[in-house]
N, C-alpha and C positions, 0 to 999 in steps of 0.2 A: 240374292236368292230368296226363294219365295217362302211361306213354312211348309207348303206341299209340297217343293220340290226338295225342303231340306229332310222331308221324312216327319217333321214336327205335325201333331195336330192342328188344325184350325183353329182359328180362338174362337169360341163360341160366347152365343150374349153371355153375361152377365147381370145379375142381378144381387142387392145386398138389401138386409131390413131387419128387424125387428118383429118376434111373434109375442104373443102374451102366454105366462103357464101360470095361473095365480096370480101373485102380485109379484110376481118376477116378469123380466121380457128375457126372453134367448135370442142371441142373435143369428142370421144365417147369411148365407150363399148363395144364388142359384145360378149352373151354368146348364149353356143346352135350352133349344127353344121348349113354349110352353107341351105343347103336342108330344114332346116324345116320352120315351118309357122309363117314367119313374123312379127313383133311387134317393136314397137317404142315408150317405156317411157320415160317421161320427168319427173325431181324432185319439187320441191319444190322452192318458194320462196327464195334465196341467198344459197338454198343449191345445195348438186352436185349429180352425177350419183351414188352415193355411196350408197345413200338412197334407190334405188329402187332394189341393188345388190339380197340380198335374194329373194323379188319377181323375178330377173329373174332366180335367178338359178332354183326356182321350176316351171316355164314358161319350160324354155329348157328342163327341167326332162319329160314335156308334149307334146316335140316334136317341141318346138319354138323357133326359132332363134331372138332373145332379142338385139337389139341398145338400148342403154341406150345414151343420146343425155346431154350434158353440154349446155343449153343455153349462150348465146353472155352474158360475164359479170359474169358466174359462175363457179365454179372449174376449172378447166385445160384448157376451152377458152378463147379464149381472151378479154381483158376488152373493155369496152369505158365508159366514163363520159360524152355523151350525151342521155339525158333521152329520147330524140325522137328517140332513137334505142331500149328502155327496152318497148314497148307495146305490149301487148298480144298477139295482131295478128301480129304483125311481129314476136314474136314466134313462130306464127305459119309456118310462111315464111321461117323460120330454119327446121322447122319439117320436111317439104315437102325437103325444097333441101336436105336435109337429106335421102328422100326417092330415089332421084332422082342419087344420090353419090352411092348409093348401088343397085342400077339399080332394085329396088323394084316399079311395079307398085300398089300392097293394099298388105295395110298392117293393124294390128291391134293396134291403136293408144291408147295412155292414159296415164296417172300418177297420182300424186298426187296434193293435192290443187293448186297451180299454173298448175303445169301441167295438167292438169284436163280440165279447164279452156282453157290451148291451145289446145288442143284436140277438144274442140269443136269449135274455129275456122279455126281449121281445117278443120273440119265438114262443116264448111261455107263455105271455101275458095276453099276446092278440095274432094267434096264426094266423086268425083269416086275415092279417094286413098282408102278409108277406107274398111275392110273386119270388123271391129267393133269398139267401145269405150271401154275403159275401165278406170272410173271413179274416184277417189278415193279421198274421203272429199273434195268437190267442195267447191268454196268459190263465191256465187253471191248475190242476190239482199237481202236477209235476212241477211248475214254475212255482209254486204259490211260497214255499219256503225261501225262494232265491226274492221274490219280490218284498217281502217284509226283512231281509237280511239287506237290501240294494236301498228300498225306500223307510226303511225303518228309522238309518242316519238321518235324513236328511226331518223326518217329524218331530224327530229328539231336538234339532238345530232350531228349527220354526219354534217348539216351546219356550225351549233353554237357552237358547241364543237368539231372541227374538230382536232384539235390536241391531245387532253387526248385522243378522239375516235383513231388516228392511232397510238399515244404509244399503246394504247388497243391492236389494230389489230396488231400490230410488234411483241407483246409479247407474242399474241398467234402463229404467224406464224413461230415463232423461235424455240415451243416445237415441241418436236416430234408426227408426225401424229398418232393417235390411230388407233391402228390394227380394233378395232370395227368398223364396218363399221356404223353406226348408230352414235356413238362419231366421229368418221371421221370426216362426213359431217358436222356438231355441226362445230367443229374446221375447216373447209374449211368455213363457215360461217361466225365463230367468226373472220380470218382471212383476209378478203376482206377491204381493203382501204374503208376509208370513202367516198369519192368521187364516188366509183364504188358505192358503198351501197346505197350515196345518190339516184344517178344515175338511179339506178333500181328500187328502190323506188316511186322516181319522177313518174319515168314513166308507171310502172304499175297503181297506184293510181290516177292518169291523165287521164290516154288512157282509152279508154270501154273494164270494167271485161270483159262480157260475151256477144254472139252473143244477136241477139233478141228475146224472148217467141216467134214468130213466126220461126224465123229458128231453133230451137231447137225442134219443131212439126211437123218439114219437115224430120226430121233426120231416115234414113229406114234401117239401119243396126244394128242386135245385140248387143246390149249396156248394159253394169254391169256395176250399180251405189253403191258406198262402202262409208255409213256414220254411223258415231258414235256422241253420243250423251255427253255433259258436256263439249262442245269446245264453247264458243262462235266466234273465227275467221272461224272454220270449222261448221257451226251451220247443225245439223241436220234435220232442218228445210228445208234448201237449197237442201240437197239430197232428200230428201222426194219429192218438187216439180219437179227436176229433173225428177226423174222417172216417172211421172205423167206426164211429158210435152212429151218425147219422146216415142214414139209409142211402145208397147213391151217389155220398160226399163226392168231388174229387178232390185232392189233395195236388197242389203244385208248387214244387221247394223250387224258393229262391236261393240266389247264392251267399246275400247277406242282409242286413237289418236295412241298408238304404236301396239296394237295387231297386226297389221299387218306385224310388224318390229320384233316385238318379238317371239309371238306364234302366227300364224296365222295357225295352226293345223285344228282349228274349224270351223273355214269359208273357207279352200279351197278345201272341197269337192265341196260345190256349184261354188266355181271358176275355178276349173276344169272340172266340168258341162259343166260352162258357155268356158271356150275354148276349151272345145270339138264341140261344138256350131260350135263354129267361124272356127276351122279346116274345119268340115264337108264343110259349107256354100262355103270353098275356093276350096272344092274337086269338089264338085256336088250342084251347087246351088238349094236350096228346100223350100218350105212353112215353114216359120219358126215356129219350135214346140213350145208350150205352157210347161213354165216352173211356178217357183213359181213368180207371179207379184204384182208389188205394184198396189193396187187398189185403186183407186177416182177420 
């Protein structure tokens, strides 16, 4: 059976490299030919480009050319064990050169929980980049106690237990990578020196989550906010005010932390919607239409 006739996306080109930010390189991704409409995800907290891979391949199926970006410290970039390099908005300071490396003036920004997160200082730092958001299980000011109580353990262990923690991490970097790209990135996590992990850690958890409730109402581009509920790190609560804070959000609950990883069948009709959306807007800028909105 074919992947078109199995309902699966196309595989689209691929491409992988190295950019420069400093004297660091970041690694990336790109799927989706050169021509189509721009997009820039970021992953997850200690994980890598591997997470967001299925999202892009059904992105470029819609005509999108998809960077998948390694933050400074995550999969295939390069490390550092200075936690005044791992804050938020200096990820988003990768984002943008990021943009700038691939001579993209707007692009459509977004990821998951951390990424999420640099997306919208993104948002702060260089509107005019953005042609939209795309959200997915934010982690701010309702999550923010559950995420220093969840990751708090594990920065004590990286200091205090630094040795059984790099036997740990030696022992996983030694197995072979899983083909699953979802186990992948697990094991590109499980794998990272304690030091980097401190590191990152530190520094996230230090530096400020998220811009301020007033620039997040300043925010005027097309924006999909994607939360689920039964996470306390990713609290559904946070999405819910999201959308409420940015002008026009929509807001679309998933059922759980991986549906999106797994089956994300159900919800990407509305997320194809929603980038058809954001193509249009980059073709012929227009009053943006009324879709399904979170209301309050």
């Amino acid at each position: 059976m074919s992947r078109k006739q199995s309902g699966q996306p196309a595989l689209a080109p691929v491409r992988s490299g190295y950019l420069a930010y400093g004297q660091y390189r970041l690694a990336y991704e790109t799927w989706g030919e050169a021509g189509g409409v721009p997009a820039l995800l970021v992953h997850g907290i200690l994980l890598d480009a591997g997470i967001n891979r299925g999202i892009a391949r059904r992105m470029a199926a819609e005509g999108y050319r998809v960077i998948l970006l390694d933050l400074l410290g995550h999969g295939r970039s390069d490390r550092t064990t200075d936690p005044k390099e791992h804050r938020a908005e200096f990820y988003a300071d990768q984002v943008i050169a990021a943009l700038d490396h691939f001579g993209i003036d707007k692009a459509l920004v977004g990821g998951m929980s951390l990424g999420s997160i640099t997306a919208l200082h993104v948002a702060q730092k260089a509107p005019q980049r953005l042609l939209g958001l795309f959200l997915e299980m934010p982690v701010m000011e309702w999550s923010m106690p559950w995420a220093a109580f969840l990751l708090g353990p594990v920065l004590i262990a990286t200091r205090y237990a630094e040795r059984p923690y790099a036997w740990m991490a030696r022992r996983f970097a030694a197995m072979k990578r899983p083909r699953n790209d979802l186990l992948a990135t697990l094991h590109s996590a499980a794998s990272l020196p304690p030091r980097n992990v401190a590191a990152i850690l530190h520094g996230v958890l230090v530096g400020p989550l998220v811009p301020p409730v007033a620039m997040r109402r300043a925010i005027s581009v097309p924006t999909l906010v994607i939360g689920h509920g039964g996470d306390k790190l990713h609290g559904y609560r946070d999405s819910e005010s999201l959308a409420r804070q940015i002008p026009g959000a929509r807001l679309l609950p998933a059922r759980h932390i991986l549906e999106m990883r797994l089956h994300p069948e159900r919800v990407w009709p509305e997320i194809s919607d929603f980038l058809r959306e954001v193509a249009q807007g980059r073709a012929a800028p227009a009053p943006r239409r009324k879709g399904r909105r979170r209301q309050g």
